[in-house]
Each structure stands twice: as C-alpha cells, then as structure tokens.
LOVO-719866 format. One line per field, with one value per atom (N, C-alpha, C, O): x, y, z; residue number from 0; residue in three letters; atom name. Coordinates in nm, 2 decimals. Atoms other than C-alpha are relative to their C-alpha. Layout:
// residues N
px X | ...
py Y | ...
pz Z | ...
resi NUM | ...
resn ALA | ...
name CA | ...
***
This chain:
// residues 104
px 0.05 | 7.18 | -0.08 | -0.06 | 0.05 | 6.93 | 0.04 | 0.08 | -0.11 | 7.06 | -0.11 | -0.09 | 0.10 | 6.72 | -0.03 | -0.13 | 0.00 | 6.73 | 0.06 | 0.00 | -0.06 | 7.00 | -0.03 | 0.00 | 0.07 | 6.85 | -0.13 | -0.19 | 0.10 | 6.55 | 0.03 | -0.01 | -0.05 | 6.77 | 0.09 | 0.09 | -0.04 | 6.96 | -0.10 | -0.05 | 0.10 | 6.64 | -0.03 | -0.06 | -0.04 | 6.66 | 0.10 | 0.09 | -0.13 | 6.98 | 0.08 | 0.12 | -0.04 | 7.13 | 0.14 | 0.20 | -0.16 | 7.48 | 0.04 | 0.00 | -0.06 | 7.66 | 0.05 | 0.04 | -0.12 | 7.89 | -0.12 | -0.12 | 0.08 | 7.63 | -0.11 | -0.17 | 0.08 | 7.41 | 0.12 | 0.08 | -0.07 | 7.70 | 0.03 | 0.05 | -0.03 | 7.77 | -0.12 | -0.13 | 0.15 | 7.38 | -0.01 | -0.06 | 0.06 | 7.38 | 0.08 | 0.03 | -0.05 | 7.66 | -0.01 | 0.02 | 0.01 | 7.58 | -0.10 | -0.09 | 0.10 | 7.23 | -0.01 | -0.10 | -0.03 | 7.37 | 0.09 | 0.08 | -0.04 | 7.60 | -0.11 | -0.12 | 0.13 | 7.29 | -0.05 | -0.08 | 0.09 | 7.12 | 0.05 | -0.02 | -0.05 | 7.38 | 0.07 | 0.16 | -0.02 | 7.41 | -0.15 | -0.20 | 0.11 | 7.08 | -0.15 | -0.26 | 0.14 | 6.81 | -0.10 | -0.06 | 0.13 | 6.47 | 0.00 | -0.02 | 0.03 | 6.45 | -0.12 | -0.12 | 0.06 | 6.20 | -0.15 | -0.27 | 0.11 | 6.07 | -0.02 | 0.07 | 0.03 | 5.95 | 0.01 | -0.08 | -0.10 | 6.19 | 0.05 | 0.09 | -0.05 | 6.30 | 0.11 | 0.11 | -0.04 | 6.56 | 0.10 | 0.10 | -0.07 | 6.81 | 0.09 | 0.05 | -0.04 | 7.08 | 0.09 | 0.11 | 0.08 | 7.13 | 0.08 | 0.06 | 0.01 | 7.30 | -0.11 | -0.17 | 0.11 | 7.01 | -0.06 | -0.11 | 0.11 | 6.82 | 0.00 | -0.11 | -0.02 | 6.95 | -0.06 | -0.12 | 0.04 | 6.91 | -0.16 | -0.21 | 0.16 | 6.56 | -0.06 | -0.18 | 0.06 | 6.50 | 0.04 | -0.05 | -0.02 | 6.65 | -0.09 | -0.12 | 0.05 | 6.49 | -0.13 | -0.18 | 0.15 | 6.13 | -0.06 | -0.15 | 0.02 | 6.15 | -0.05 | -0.15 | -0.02 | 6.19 | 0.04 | 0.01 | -0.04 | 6.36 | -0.09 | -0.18 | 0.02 | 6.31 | 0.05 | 0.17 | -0.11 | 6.44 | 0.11 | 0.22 | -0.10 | 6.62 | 0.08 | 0.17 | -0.07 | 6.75 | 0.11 | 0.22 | -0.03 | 6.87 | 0.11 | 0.19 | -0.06 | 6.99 | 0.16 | 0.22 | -0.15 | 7.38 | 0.07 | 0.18 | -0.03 | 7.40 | -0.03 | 0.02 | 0.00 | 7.30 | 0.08 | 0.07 | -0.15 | 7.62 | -0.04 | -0.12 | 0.07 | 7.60 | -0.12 | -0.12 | 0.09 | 7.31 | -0.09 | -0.21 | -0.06 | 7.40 | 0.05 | 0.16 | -0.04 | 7.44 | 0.14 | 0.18 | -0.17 | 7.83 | 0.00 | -0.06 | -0.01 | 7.94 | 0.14 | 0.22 | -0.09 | 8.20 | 0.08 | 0.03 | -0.05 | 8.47 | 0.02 | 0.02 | -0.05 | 8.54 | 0.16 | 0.25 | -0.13 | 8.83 | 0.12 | 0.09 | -0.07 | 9.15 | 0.03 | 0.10 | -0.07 | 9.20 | 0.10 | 0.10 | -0.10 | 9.54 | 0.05 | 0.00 | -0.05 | 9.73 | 0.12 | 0.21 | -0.10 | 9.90 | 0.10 | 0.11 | -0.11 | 10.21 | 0.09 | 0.11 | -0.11 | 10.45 | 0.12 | 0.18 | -0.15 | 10.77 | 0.01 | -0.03 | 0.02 | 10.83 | 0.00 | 0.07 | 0.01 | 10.73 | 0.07 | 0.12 | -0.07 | 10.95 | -0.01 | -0.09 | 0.02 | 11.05 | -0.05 | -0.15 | 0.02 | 11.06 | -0.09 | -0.07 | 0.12 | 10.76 | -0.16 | -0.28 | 0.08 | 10.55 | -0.07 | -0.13 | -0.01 | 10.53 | 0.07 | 0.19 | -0.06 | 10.59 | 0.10 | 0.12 | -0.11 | 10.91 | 0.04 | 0.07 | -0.01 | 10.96 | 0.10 | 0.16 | -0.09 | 11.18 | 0.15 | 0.22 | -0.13 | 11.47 | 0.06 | 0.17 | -0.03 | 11.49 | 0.02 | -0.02 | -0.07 | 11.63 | 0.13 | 0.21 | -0.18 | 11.96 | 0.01 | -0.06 | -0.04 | 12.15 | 0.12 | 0.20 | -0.10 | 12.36 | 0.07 | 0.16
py -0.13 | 7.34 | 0.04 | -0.03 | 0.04 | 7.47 | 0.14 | 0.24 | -0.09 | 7.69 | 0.18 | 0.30 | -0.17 | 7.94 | 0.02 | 0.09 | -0.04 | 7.99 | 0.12 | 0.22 | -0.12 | 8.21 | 0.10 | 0.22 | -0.11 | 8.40 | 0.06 | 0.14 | -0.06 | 8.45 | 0.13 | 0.25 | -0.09 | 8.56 | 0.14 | 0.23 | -0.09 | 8.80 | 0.09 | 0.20 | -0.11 | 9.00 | 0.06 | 0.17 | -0.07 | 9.05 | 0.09 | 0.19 | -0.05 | 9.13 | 0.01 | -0.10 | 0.00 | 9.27 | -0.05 | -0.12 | -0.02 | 9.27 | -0.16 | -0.23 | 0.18 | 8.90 | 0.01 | -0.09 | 0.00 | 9.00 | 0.04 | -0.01 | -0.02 | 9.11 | -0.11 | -0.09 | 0.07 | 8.82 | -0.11 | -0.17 | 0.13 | 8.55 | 0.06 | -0.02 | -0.03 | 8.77 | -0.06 | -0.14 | 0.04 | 8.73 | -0.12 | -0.17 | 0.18 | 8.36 | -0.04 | -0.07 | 0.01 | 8.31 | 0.01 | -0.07 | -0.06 | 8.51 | -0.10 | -0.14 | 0.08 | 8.29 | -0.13 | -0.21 | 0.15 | 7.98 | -0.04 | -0.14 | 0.04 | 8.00 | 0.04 | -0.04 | -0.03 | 8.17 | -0.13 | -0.18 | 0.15 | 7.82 | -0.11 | -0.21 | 0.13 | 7.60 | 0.05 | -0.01 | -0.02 | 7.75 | 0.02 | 0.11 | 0.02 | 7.68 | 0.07 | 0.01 | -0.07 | 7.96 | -0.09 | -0.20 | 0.02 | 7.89 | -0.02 | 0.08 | -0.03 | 7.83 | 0.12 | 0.18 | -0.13 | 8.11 | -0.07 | -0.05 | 0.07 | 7.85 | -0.17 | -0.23 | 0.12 | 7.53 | -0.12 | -0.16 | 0.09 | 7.31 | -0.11 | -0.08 | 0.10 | 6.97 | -0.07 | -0.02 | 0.03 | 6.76 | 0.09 | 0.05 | -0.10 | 7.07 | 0.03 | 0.02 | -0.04 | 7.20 | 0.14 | 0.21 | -0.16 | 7.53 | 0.12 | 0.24 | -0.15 | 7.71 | -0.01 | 0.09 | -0.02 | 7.57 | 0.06 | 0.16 | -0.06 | 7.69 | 0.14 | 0.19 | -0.13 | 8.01 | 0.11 | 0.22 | -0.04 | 8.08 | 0.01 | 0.09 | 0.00 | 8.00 | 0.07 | 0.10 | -0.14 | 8.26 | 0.08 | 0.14 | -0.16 | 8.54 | 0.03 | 0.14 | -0.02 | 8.44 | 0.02 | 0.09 | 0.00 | 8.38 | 0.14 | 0.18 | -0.16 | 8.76 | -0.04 | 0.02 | 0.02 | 8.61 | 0.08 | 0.09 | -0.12 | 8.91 | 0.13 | 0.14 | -0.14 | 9.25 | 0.10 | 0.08 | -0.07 | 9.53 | 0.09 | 0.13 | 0.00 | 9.63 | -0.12 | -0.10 | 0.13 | 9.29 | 0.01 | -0.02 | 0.00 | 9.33 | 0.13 | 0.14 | -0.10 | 9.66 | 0.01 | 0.09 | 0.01 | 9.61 | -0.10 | -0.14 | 0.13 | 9.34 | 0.10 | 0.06 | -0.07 | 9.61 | 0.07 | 0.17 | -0.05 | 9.71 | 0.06 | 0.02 | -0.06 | 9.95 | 0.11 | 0.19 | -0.09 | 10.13 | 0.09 | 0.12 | -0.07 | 10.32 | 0.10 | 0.09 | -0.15 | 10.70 | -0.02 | -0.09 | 0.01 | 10.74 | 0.13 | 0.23 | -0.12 | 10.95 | 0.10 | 0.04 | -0.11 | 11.24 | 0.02 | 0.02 | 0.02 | 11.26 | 0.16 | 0.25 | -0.15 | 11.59 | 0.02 | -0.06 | -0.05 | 11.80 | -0.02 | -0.06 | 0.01 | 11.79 | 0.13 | 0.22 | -0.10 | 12.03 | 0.08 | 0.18 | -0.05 | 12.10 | 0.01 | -0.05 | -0.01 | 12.19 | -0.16 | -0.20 | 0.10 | 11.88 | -0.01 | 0.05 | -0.02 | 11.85 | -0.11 | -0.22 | 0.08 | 11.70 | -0.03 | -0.14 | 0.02 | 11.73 | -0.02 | -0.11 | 0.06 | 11.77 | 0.15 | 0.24 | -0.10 | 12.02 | 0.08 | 0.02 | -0.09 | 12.32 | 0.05 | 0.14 | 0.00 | 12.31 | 0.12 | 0.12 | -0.12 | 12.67 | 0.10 | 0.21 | -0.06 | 12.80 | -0.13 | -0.09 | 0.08 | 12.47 | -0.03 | -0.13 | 0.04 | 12.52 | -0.08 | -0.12 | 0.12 | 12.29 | 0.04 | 0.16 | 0.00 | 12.26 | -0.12 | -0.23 | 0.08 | 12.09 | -0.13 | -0.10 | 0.07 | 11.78 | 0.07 | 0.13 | -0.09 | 11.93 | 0.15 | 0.19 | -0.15 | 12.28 | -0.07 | 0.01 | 0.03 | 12.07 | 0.02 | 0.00 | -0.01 | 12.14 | -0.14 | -0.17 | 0.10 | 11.82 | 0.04 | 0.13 | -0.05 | 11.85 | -0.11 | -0.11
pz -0.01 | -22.17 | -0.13 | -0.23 | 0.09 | -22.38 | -0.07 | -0.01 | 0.06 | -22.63 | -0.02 | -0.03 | 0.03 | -22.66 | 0.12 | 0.11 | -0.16 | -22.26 | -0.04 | -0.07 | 0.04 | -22.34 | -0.10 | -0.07 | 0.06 | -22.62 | 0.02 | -0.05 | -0.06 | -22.39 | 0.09 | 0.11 | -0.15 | -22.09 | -0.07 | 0.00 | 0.05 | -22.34 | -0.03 | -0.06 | -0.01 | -22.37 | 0.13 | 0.14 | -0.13 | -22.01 | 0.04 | 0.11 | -0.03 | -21.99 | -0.12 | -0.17 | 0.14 | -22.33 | 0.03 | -0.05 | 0.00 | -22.22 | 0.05 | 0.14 | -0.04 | -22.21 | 0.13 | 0.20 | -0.07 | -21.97 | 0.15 | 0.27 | -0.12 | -21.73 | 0.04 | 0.15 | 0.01 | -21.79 | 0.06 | 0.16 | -0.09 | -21.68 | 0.12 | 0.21 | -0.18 | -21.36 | 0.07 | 0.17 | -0.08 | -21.30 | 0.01 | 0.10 | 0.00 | -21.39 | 0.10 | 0.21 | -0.13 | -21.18 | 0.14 | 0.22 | -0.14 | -20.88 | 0.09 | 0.20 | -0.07 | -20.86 | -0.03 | -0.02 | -0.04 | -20.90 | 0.10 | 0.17 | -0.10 | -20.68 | 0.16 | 0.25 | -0.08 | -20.44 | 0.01 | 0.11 | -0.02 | -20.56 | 0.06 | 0.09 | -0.05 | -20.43 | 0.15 | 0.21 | -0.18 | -20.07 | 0.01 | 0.08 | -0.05 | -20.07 | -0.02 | -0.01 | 0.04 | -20.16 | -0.07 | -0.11 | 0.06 | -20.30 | -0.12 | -0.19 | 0.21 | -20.67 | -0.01 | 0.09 | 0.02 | -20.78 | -0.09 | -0.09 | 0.09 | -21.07 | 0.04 | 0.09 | -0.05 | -21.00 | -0.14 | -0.22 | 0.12 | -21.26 | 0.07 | 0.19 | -0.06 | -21.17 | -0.11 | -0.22 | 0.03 | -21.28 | -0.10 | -0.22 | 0.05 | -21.40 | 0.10 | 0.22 | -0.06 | -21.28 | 0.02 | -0.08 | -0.08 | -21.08 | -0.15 | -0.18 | 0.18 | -21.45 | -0.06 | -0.09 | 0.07 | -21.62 | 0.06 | 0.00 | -0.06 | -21.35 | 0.05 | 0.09 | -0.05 | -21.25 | -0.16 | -0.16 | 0.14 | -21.65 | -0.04 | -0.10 | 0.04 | -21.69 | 0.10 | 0.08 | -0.10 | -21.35 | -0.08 | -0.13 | 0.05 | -21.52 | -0.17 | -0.21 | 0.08 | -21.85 | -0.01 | -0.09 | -0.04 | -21.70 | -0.01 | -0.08 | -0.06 | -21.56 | 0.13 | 0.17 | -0.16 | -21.17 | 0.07 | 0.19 | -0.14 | -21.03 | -0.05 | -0.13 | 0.04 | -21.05 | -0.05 | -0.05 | 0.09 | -21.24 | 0.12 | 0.07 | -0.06 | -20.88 | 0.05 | 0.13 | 0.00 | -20.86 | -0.10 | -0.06 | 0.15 | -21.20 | -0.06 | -0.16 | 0.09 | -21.22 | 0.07 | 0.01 | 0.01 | -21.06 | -0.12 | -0.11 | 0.12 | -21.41 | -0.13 | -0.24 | 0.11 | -21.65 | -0.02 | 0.04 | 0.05 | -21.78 | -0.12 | -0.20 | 0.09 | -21.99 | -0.03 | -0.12 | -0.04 | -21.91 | 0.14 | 0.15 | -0.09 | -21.60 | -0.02 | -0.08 | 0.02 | -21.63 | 0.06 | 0.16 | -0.09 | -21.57 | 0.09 | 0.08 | -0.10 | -21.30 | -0.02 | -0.09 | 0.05 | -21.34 | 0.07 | 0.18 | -0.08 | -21.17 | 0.06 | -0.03 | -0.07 | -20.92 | -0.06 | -0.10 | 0.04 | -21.01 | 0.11 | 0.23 | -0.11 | -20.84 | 0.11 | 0.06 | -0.02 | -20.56 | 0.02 | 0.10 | 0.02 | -20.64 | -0.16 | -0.26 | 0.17 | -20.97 | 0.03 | 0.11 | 0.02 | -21.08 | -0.03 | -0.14 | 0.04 | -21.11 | -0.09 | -0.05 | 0.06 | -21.39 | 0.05 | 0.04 | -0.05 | -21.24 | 0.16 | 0.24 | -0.18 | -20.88 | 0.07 | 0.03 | -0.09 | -20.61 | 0.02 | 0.11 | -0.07 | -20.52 | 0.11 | 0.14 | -0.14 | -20.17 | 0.04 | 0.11 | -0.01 | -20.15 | -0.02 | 0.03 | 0.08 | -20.32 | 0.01 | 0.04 | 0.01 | -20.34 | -0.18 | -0.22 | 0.09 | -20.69 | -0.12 | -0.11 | 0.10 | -21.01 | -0.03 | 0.00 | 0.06 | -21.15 | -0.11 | -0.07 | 0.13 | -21.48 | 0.06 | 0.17 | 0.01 | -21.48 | -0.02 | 0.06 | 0.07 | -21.68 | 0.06 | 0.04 | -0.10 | -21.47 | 0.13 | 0.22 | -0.12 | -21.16 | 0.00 | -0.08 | 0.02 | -21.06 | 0.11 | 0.21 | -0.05 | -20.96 | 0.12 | 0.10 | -0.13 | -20.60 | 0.03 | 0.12
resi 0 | 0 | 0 | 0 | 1 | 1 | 1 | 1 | 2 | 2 | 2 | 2 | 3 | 3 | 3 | 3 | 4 | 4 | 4 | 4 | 5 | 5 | 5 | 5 | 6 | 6 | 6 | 6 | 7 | 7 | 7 | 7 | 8 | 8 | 8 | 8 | 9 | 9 | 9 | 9 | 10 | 10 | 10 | 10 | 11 | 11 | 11 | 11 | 12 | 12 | 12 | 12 | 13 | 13 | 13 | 13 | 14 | 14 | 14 | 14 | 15 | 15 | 15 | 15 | 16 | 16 | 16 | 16 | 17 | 17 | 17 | 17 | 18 | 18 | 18 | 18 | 19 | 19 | 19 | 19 | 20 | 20 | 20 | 20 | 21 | 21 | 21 | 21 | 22 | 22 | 22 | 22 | 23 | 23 | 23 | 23 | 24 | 24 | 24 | 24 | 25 | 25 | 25 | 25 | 26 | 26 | 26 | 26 | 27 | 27 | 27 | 27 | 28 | 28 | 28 | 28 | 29 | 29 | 29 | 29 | 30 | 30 | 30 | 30 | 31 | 31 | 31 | 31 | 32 | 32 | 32 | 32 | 33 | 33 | 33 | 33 | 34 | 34 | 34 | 34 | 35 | 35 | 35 | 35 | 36 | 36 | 36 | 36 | 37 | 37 | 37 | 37 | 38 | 38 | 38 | 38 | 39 | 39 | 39 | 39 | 40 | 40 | 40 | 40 | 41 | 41 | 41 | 41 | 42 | 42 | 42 | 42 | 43 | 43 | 43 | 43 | 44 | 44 | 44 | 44 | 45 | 45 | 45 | 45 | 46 | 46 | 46 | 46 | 47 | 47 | 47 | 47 | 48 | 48 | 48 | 48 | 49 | 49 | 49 | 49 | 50 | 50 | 50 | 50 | 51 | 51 | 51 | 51 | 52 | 52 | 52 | 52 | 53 | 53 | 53 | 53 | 54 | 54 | 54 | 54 | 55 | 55 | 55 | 55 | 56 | 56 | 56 | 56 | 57 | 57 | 57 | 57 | 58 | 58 | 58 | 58 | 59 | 59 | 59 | 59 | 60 | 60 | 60 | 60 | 61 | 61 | 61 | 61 | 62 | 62 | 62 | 62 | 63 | 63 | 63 | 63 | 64 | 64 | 64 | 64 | 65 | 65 | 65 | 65 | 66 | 66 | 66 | 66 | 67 | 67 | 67 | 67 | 68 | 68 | 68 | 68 | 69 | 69 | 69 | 69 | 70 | 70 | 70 | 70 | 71 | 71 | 71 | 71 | 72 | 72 | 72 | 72 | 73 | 73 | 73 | 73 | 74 | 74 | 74 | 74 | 75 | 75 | 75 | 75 | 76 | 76 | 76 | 76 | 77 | 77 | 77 | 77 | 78 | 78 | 78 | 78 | 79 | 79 | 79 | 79 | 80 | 80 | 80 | 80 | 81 | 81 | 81 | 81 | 82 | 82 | 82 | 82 | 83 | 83 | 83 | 83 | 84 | 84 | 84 | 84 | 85 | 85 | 85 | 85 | 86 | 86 | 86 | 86 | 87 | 87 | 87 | 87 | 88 | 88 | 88 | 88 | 89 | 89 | 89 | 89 | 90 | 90 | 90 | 90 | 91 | 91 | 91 | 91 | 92 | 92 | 92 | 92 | 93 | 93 | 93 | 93 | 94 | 94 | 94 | 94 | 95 | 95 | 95 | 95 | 96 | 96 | 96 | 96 | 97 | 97 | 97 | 97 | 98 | 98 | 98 | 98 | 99 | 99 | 99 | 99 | 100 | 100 | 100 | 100 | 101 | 101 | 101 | 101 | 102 | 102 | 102 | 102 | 103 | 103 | 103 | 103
resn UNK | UNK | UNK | UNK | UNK | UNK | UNK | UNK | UNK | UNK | UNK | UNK | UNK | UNK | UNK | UNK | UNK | UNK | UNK | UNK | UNK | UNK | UNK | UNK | UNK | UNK | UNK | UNK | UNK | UNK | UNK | UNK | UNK | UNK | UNK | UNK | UNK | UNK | UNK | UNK | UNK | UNK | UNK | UNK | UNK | UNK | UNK | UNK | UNK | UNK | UNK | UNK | UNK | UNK | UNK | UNK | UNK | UNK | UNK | UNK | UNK | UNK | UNK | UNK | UNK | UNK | UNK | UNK | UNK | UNK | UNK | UNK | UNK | UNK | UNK | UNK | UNK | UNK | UNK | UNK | UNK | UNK | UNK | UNK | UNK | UNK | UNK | UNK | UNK | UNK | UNK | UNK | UNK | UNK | UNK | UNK | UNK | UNK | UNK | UNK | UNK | UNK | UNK | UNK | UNK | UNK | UNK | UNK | UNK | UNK | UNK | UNK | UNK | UNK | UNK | UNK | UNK | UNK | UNK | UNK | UNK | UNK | UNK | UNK | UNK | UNK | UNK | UNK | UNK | UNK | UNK | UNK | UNK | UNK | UNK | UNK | UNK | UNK | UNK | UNK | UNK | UNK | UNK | UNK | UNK | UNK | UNK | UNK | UNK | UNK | UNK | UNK | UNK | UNK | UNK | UNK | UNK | UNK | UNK | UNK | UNK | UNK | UNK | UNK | UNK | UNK | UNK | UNK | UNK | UNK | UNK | UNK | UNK | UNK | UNK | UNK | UNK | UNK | UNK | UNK | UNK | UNK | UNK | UNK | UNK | UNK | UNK | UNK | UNK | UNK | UNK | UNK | UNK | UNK | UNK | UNK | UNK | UNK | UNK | UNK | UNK | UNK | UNK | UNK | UNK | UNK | UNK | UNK | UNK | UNK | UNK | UNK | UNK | UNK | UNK | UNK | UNK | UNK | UNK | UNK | UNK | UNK | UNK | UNK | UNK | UNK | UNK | UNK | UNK | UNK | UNK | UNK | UNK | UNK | UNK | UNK | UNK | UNK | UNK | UNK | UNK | UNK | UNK | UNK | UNK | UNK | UNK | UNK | UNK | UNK | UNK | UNK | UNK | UNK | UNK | UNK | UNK | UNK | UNK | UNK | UNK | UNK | UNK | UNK | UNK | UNK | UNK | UNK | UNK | UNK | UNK | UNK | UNK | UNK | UNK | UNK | UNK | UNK | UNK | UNK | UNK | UNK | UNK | UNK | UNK | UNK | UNK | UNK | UNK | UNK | UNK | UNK | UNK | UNK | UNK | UNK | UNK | UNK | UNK | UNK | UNK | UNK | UNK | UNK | UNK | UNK | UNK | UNK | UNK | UNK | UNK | UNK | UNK | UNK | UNK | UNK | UNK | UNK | UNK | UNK | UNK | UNK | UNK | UNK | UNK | UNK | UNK | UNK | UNK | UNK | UNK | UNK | UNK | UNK | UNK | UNK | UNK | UNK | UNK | UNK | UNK | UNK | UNK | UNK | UNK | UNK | UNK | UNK | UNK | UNK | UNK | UNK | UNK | UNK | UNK | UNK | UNK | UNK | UNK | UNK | UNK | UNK | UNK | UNK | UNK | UNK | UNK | UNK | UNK | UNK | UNK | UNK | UNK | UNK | UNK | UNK | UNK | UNK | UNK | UNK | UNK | UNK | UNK | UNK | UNK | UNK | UNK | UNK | UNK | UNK | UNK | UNK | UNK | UNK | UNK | UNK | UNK | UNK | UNK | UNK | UNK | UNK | UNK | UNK | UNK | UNK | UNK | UNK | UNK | UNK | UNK | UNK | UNK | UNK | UNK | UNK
name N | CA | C | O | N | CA | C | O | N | CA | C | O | N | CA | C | O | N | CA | C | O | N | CA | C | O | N | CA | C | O | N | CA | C | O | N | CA | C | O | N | CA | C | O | N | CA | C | O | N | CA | C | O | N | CA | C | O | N | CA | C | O | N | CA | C | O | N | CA | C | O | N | CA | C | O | N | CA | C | O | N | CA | C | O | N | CA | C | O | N | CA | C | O | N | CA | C | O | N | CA | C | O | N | CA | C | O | N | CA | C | O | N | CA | C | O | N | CA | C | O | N | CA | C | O | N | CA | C | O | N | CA | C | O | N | CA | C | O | N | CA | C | O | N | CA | C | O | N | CA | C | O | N | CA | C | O | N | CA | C | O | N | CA | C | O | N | CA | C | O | N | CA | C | O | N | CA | C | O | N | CA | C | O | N | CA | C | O | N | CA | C | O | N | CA | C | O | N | CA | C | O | N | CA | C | O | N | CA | C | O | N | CA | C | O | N | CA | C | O | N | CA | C | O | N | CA | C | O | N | CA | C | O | N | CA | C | O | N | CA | C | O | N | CA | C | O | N | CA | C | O | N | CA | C | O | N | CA | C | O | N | CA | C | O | N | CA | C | O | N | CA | C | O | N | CA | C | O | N | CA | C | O | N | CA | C | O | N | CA | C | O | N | CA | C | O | N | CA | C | O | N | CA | C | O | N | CA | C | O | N | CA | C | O | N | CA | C | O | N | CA | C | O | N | CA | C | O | N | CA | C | O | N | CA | C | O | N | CA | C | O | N | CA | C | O | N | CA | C | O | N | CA | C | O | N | CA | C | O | N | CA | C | O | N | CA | C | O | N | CA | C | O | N | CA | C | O | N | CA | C | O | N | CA | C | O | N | CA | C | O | N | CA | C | O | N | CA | C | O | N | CA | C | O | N | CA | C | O | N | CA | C | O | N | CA | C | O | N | CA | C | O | N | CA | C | O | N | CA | C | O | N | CA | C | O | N | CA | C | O | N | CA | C | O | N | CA | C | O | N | CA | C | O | N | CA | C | O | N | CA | C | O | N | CA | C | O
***
C-alpha cells in the first residue's frame, strides 16, 4: 500500500475513523462487484477503494455519512414526565425518595 494514498485520502476525509469506514464500505462494495470509479490495474480493492476516495470519485453526499465530526449534533427533546429517583407513589403518582419507603 502506498503510504501517501492515505495522506491524500486524509484531506478528503479528515477524520481516520471515518476514512476506514469509507475505505471499508467501498471495498467491500468492490468485491461484490461494483464498478471501480478509477481505472487502476493490478491493485487491490483497499488500494483501490483508497485511491477513489483520494482522487475525489464520490461526492460530498456520498461522503457526508463518513464525516464524523462535522455534523451539527442534534438535541435531545425533554422528557414528558418528571423523572424520578426513587420510585412512584402508588397513591399520588408522585416521587418518593428511596429512604422515605416504608418496608411491609
């Protein structure tokens, strides 16, 4: 393998960890058969999946479930109930501490 493939394909894809999902994804893509993208012989489908992502072969929506990292995060909704620490009161529905249970 060649060792500045990867510091090409790292300008594509800053993040390592998203850059071997991608390499992965389209090598395994290359060995059920798809199209190569570049017209490379005698390599095989990591070198070759590596030198597509490094070329600039996809697109930035091809691309963008591998960019880790730079994905607005999403926020989570509140809960619509009050949470509870301890445990429910049958009689009310409200909380009840651990330690304020009576044992029967």
């Amino acid at each position: 393998m060649d060792p500045f493939v990867t510091i090409d394909a790292q300008k594509v894809l800053p993040n390592r960890f998203g850059l071997a999902l991608a390499g992965a994804m389209r090598c395994r893509a290359l060995r059920r058969g798809d199209e190569p993208r570049l017209a490379l012989e005698g390599m095989t489908t990591q070198d070759l999946a590596l030198h597509e992502i490094a070329a600039g072969a996809f697109t930035d929506a091809e691309l963008a479930p591998f960019r880790i990292g730079q994905q607005p995060v999403g926020r989570l909704r509140a809960p619509h109930q009050q949470l509870c620490a301890g445990f429910p009161s049958r009689d009310t529905g409200t909380c009840v501490p651990p330690y304020r249970r009576t044992a029967h």
